[in-house]
C-alpha positions as CSV (number, residue, x, y, z in Angstrom):
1,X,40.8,-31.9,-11.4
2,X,44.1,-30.8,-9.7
3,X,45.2,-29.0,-12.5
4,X,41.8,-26.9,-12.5
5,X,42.4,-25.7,-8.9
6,X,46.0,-24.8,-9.3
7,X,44.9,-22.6,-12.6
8,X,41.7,-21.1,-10.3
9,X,43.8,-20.4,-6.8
10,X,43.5,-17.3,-5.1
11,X,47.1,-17.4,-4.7
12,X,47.9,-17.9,-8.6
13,X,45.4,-14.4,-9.4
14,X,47.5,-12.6,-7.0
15,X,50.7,-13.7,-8.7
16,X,48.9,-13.1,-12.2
17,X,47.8,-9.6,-11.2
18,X,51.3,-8.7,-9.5
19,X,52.7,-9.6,-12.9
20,X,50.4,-7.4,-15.1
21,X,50.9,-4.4,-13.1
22,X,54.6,-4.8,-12.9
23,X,54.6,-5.4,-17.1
24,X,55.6,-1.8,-18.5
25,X,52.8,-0.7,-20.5
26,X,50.7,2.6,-20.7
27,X,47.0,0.8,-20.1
28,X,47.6,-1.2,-16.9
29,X,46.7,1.6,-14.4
30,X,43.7,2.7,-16.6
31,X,42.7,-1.3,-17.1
32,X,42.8,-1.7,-13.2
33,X,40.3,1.1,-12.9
34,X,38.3,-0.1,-15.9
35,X,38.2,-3.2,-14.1
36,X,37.4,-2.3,-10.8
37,X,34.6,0.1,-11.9
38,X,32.9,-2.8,-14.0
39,X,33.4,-5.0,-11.4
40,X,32.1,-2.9,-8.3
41,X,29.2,-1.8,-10.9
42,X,28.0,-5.7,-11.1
43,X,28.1,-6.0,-7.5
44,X,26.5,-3.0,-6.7
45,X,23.5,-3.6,-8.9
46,X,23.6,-6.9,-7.4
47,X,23.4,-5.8,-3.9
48,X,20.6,-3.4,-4.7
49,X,18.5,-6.1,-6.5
50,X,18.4,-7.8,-2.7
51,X,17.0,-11.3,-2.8
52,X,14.6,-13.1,-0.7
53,X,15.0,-13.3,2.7
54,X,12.9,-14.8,5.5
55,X,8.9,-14.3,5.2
56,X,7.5,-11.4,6.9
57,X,6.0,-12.5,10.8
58,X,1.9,-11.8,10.4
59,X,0.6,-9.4,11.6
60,X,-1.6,-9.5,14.2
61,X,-4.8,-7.1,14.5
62,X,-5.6,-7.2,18.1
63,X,-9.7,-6.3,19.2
64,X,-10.8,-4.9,21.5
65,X,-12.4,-6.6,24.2
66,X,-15.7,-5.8,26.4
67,X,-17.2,-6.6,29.6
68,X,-19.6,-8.8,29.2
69,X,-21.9,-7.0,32.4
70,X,-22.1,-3.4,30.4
71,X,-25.5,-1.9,30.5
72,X,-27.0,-1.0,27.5
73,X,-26.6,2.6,27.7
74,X,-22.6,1.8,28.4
75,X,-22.7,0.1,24.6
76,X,-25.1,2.9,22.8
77,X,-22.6,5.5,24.2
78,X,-19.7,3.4,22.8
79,X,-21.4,3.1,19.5
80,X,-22.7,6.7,19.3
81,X,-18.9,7.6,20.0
82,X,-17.3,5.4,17.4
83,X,-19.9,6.8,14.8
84,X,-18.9,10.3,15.6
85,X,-15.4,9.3,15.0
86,X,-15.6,7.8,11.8
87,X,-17.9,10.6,10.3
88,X,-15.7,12.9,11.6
89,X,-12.7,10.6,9.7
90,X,-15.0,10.4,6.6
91,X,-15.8,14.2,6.4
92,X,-11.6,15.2,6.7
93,X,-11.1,12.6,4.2
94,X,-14.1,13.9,1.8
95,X,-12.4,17.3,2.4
96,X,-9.0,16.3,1.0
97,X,-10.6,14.6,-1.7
98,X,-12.2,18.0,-2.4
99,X,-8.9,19.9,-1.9
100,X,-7.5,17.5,-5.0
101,X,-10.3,18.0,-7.1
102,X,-9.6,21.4,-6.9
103,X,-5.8,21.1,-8.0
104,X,-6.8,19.1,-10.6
105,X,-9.2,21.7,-11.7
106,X,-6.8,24.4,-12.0
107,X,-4.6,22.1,-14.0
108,X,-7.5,21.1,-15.8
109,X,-8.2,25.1,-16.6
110,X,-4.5,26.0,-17.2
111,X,-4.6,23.2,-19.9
112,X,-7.9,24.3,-21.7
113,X,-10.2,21.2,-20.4
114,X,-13.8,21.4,-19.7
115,X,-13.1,20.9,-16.0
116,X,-16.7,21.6,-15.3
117,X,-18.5,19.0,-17.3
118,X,-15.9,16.5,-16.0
119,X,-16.4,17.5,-12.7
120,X,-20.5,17.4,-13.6
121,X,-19.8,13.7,-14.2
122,X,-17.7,13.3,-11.3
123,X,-20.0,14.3,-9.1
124,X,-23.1,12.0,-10.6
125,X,-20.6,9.1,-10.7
126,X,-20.0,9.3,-6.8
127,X,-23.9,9.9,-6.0
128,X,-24.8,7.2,-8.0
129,X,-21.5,4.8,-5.9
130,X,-23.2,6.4,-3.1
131,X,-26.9,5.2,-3.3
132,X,-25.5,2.1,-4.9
133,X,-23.4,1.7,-1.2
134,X,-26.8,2.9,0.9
135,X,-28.9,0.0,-1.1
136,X,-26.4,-2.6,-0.5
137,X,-26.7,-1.4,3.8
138,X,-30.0,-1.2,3.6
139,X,-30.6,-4.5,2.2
140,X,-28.2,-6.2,4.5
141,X,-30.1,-4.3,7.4
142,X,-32.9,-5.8,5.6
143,X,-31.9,-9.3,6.1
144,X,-29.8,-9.1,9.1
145,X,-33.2,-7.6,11.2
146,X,-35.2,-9.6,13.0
147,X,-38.4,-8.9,12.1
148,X,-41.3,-8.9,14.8
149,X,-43.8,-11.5,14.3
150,X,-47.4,-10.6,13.4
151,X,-48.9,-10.8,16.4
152,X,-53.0,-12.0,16.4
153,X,-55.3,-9.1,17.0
154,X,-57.0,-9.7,20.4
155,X,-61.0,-9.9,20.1
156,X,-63.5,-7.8,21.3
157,X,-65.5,-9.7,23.6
């Protein structure tokens, strides 16, 4: 087990390397940069490969909260507002879709497609996602309702 260290020493490379570059020959200086080049190359795609570190912290999605005394107008106001928002979020993200469709159009054109069937199907494929989306609401509105009770007719005396 000596032996090994004494043939794998820090101290014996130096003395190995001091050696072959004092040797006369015509390689050594292009063999040193051969062999840094190969050697900085397999630790540089090392260090870009990375490796695992610690786990990401979670993430933490914080609501927000309500009084509990707001009047009803107070909440309809807050949910007429935050309905408003999001249709306005929907309608600027419908319009960039649209913006897209109409590059890809133009390629379409340039590249002798039928862009307008395609976009015919398109269009019927998001209607039907679309009704498909408005039935699934509607039947969770559906169930989730309560549902007044029938109330008995009175009598006429």
């Amino acid at each position: 087990m000596k032996e090994f260290f004494r043939n794998v020493s820090p101290v014996r490379a130096a003395k190995d390397l001091w050696n072959i570059l004092g040797a006369p020959s015509e390689f050594r200086f292009r063999s040193l940069a051969l062999a840094i080049l190969v050697t900085g190359g397999i630790f540089s795609v090392m260090w870009q490969q990375g490796g695992r570190g610690l786990p990401r912290p979670p993430e933490v999605i914080y609501f927000e909260s309500w009084r509990a005394d707001r009047s009803d107008a107070e909440i309809i106001a807050g949910n007429i507002a935050a309905t408003k928002k999001a249709r306005a979020e929907a309608a600027e993200e419908e319009a960039r879709a649209e913006d897209v469709r109409k590059m890809y159009k133009a390629v379409g054109a340039a590249t002798g497609l039928d862009t307008e069937a395609m976009d015919r199907q398109a269009k019927a494929e998001r209607e039907a996602e679309a009704r498909a989306a408005a039935a699934r609401n509607q039947a969770i509105l559906d169930r989730s309702l309560i549902k007044p009770a029938a109330t008995p007719s009175p009598k006429a005396p």
